[in-house]
C-alpha positions as CSV (number, residue, x, y, z in Angstrom):
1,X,9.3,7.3,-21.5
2,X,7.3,4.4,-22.1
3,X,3.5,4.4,-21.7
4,X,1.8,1.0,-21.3
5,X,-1.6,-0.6,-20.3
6,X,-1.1,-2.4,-17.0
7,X,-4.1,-4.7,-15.5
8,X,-4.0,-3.7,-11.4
9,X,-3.7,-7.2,-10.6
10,X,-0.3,-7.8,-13.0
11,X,0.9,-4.5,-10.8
12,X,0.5,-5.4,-7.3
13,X,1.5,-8.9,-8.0
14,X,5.2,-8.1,-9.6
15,X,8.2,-8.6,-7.5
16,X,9.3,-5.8,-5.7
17,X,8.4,-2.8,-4.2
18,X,6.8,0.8,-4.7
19,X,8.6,3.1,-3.3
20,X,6.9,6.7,-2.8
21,X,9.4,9.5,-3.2
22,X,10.0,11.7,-0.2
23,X,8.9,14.5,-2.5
24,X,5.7,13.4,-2.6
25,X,2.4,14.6,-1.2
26,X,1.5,12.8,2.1
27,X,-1.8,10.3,1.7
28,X,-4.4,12.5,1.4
29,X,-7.7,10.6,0.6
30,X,-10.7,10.9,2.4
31,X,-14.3,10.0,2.4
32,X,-15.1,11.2,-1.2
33,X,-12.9,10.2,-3.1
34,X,-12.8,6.2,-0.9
35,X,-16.6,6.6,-2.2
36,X,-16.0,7.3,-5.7
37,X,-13.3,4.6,-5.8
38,X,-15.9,2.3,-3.6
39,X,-19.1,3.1,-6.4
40,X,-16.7,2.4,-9.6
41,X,-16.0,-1.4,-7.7
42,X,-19.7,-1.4,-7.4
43,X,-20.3,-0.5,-10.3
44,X,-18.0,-3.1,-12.2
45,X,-18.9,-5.9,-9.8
46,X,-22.7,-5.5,-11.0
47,X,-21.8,-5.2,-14.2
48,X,-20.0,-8.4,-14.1
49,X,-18.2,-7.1,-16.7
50,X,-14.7,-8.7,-18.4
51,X,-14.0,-5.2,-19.8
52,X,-11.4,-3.2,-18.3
53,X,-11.7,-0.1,-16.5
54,X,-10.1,2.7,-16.5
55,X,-8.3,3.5,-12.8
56,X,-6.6,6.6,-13.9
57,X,-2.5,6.6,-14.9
58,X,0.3,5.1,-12.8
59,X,3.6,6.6,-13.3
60,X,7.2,4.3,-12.4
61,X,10.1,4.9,-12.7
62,X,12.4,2.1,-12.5
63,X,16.2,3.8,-12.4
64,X,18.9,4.5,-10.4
65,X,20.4,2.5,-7.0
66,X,16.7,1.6,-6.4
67,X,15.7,-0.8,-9.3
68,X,18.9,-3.4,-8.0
69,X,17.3,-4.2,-4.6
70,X,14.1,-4.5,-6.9
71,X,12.2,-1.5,-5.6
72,X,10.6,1.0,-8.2
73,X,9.4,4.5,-7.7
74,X,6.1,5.4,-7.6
75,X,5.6,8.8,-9.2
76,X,2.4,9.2,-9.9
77,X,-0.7,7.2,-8.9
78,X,0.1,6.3,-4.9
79,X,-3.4,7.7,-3.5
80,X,-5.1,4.6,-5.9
81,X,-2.9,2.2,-4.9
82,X,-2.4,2.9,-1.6
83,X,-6.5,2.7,-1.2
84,X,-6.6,-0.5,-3.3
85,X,-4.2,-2.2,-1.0
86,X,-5.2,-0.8,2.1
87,X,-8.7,-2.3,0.6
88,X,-7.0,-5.6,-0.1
89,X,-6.0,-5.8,3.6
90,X,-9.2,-5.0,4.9
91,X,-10.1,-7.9,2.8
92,X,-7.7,-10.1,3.8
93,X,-8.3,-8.9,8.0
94,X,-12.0,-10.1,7.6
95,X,-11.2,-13.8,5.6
96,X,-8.6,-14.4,8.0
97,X,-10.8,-16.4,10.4
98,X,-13.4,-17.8,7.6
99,X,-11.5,-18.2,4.5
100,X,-7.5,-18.3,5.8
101,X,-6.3,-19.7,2.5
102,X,-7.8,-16.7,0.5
103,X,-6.3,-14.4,3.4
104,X,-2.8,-16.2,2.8
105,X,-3.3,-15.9,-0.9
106,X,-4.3,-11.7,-1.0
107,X,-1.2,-11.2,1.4
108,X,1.2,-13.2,-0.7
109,X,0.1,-12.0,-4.0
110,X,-0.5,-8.5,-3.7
111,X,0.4,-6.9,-0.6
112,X,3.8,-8.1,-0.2
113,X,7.0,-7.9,-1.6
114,X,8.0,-11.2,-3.2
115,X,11.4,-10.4,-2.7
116,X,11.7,-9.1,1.0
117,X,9.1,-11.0,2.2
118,X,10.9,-13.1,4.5
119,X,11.3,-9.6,6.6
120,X,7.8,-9.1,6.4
121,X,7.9,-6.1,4.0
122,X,5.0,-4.4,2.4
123,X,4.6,-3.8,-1.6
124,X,4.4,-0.4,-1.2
125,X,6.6,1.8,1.1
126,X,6.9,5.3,1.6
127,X,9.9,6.1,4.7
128,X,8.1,10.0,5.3
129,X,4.6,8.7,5.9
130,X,4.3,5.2,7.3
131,X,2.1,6.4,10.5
132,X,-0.4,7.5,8.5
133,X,-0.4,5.1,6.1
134,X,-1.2,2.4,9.5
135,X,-3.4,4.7,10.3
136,X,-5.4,4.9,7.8
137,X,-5.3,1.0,7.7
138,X,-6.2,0.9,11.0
139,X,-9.1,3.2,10.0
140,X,-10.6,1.2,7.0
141,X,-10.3,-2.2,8.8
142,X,-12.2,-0.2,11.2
143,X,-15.1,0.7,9.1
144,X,-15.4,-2.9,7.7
145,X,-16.2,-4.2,11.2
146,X,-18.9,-1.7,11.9
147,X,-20.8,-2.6,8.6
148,X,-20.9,-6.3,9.6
């Protein structure tokens, strides 16, 4: 096992995809954690601070009949990343009219797979729990309009 410091931008924007084991717990997150993951953001964005933060620890493993189509499993760490991309797509929903470049950009760079893309395929998968997972996009994107 290897243990390295990963930036989440250096993450989301390598080719491939995350794959979340069928063994895994479904998406589970709900309004206190989004809030605590929502108030570090804050937080950092007021700090304006180059420093990074601590997100907690991702576990991949990259092995087996997966890691030839590109895809890499994502052990530990899918509630964060999940959020942060279903964040990132919320993002990209609202600068989709105003700011389309940035929209193009966001979807390109982090939220989908640079080597499927042609089929439209996400950066993170997970075959057991993709309804909730739109749900819970649906949900956020949601929530974004009503605080406009």
């Amino acid at each position: 096992m290897n243990a390295t410091e990963t930036r989440l931008g250096a993450l989301l924007e390598r080719s491939g995809q995350y794959v979340v084991p069928h063994f895994q717990r479904a998406y589970s997150w709900r309004g206190r954690q989004w809030a605590t993951l929502w108030a570090d953001i804050q937080e950092l964005y007021a700090l304006e601070s180059e420093q990074p933060h601590f997100m907690g620890s991702v576990v991949l493993l990259s092995e087996g009949a997966e890691e030839s189509s590109g895809a890499t499993l994502l052990i530990d760490g899918q509630q964060r990343l999940v959020t942060l991309s279903l964040f990132l797509a919320a993002v990209r929903d609202r600068a989709f009219e105003s700011a389309p470049a940035l929209a193009k950009r966001i979807q390109q760079s982090f939220l989908s797979d640079q080597i499927t893309d042609d089929r439209g395929q996400p950066r993170i998968r997970s075959e057991e729990h993709t309804s909730e997972l739109q749900s819970l996009r649906h949900l956020v994107c949601r929530l974004l309009l009503e605080k406009k």
